[in-house]
C-alpha positions in Angstrom: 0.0 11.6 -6.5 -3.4 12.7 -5.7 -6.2 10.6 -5.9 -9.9 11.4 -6.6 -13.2 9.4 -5.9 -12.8 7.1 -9.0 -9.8 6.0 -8.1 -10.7 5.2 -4.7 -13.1 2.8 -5.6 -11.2 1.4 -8.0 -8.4 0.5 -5.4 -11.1 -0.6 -3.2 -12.2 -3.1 -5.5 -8.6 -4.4 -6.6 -8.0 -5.0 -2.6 -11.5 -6.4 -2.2 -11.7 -8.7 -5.4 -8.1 -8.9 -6.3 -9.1 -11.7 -8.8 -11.6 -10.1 -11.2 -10.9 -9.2 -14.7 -10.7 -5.8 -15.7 -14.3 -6.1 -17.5 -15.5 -7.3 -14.4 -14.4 -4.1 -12.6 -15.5 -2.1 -15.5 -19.0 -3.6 -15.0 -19.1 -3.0 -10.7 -18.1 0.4 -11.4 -20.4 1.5 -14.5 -17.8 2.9 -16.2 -16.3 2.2 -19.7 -13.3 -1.1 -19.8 -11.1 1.6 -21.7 -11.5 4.4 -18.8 -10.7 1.9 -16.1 -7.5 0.3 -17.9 -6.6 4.2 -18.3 -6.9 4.5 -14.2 -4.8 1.3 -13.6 -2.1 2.4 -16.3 -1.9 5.7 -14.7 -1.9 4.7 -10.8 0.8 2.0 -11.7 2.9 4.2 -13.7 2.7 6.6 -10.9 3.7 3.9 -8.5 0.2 3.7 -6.3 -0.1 0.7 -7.3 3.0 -1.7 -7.4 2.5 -5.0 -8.2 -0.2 -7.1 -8.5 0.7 -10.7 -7.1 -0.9 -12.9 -4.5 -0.1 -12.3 -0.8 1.9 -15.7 1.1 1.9 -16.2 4.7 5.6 -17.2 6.1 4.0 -19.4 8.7 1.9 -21.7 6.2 5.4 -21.8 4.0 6.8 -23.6 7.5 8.3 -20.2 9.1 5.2 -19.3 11.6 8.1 -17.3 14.0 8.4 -13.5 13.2 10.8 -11.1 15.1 11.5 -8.2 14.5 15.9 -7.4 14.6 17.3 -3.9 14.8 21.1 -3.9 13.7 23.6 -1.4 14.3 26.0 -0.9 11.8 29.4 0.9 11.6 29.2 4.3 10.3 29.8 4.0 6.4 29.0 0.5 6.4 24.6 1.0 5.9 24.5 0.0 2.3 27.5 -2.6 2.7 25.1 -4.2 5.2 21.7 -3.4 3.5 23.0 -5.3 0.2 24.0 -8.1 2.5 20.6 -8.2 4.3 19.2 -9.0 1.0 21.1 -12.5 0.7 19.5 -13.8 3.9 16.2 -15.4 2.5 14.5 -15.0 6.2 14.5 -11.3 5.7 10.9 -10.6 4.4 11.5 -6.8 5.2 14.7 -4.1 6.1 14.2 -0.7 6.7 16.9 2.0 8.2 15.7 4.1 10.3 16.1 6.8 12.8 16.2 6.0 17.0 18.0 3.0 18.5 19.8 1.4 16.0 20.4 2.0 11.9 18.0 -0.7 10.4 15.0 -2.6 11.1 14.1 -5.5 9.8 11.6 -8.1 9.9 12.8 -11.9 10.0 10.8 -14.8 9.8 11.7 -18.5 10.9 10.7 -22.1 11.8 11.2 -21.9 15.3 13.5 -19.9 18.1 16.7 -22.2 17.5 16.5 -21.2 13.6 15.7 -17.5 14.5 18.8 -17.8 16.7 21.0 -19.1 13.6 19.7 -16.1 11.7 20.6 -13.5 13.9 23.7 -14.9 14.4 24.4 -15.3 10.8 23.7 -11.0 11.2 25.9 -10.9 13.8 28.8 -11.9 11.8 27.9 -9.7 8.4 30.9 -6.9 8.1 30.0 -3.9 9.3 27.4 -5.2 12.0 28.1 -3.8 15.9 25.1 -5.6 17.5 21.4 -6.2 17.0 18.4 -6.6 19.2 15.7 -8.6 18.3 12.3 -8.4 19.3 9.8 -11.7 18.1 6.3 -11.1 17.9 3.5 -12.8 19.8 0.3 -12.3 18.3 -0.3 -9.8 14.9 -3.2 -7.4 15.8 -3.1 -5.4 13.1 -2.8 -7.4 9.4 -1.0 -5.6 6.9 -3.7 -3.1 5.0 -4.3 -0.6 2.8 -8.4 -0.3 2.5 -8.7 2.3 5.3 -5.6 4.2 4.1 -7.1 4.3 0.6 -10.7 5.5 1.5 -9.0 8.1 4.0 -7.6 9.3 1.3 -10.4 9.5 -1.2 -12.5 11.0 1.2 -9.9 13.7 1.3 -10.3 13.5 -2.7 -12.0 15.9 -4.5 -14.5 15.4 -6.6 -15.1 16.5 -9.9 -17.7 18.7 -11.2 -20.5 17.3 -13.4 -19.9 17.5 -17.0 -22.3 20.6 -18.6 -25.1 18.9 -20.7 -26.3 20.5 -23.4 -29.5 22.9 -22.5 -28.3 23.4 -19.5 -29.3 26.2 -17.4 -26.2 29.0 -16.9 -25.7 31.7 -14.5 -28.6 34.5 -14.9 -31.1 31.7 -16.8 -33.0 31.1 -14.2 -30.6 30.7 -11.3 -28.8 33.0 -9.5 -26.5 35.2 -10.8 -23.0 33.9 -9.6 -24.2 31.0 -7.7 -23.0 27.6 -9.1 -24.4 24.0 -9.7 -26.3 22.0 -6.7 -23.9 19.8 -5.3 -26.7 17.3 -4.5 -26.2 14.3 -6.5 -22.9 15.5 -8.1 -20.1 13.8 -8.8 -19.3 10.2 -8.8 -20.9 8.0 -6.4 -17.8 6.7 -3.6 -19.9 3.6 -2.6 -20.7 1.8 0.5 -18.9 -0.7 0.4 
């Protein structure tokens, strides 16, 4: 789905201020309450956006060790083993994937011993050949979205200017076949 300006800085805001009321953003934005409900009910039913709840760190919920565990499965077992990677609670994340290995997942714990116990608990899931597991040292990178979403809107076009009545057309005092100034059109992306 294609996003324009508006949306942009409306997604900008939701990451920014994820606790405001819709008036709120109404208001920061200068646009009508009903328009910007509009925007969120289209870029959620459109699946941009997909949920709306707060964001929990595994280490301050007592599981500060992360690792990352590839698994290879036998072939015709991948959504055997993919529904059983969903029972293990330490399994924040499971992807398959292409390369080394058929999935990828991302497993938290309270320390090494306990990682240990979770891979091994893996290692005996039907269908599992071996896994290698990979634990994280430091995150350099969090999880985000913001530059994502203002590449993308300044890929975005941006619409024209409504016409207001009176205004000048083609051969009225501009030239013929040359359109509107793009100086000051459009909506305003923000600073931010």
């Amino acid at each position: 789905m294609a996003v324009d300006a508006l949306d942009t800085r409306i997604l900008r805001l939701l990451i920014e201020r994820p606790r405001t009321s819709v008036r709120e953003y109404a208001r920061l934005l200068g646009i009508a309450r009903g328009t910007l409900q509009a925007r969120l009910d289209r870029l959620e039913r459109t699946g941009v956006i997909t949920g709306t709840g707060p964001y929990l760190s595994p280490a301050a919920l007592g599981h500060p060790v992360l690792a990352f565990v590839h698994i290879e499965v036998t072939q015709g077992h991948l959504d055997e083993v993919g529904d059983a990677l969903a029972e293990v609670p330490e399994i924040i994340e499971a992807f398959s994937i292409t390369g080394a290995g058929d999935l990828l997942t991302r497993v938290v714990a309270r320390d090494n011993g306990h990682l240990e116990d979770v891979v091994q608990r893996l290692i005996r899931l039907p269908g599992v050949v071996r896994t290698r597991t990979e634990m994280a040292l430091r995150e350099r990178v969090a999880h985000r979205l913001l530059p994502l979403v203002e590449s993308v809107g300044r890929a975005a076009p941006v619409a024209p200017a409504p016409a207001r009545p009176g205004a000048q057309t083609a051969g009225a005092g501009s030239a013929a076949g040359a359109g509107p100034s793009s100086a000051g059109a459009g909506p305003s992306t923000g600073n931010g």
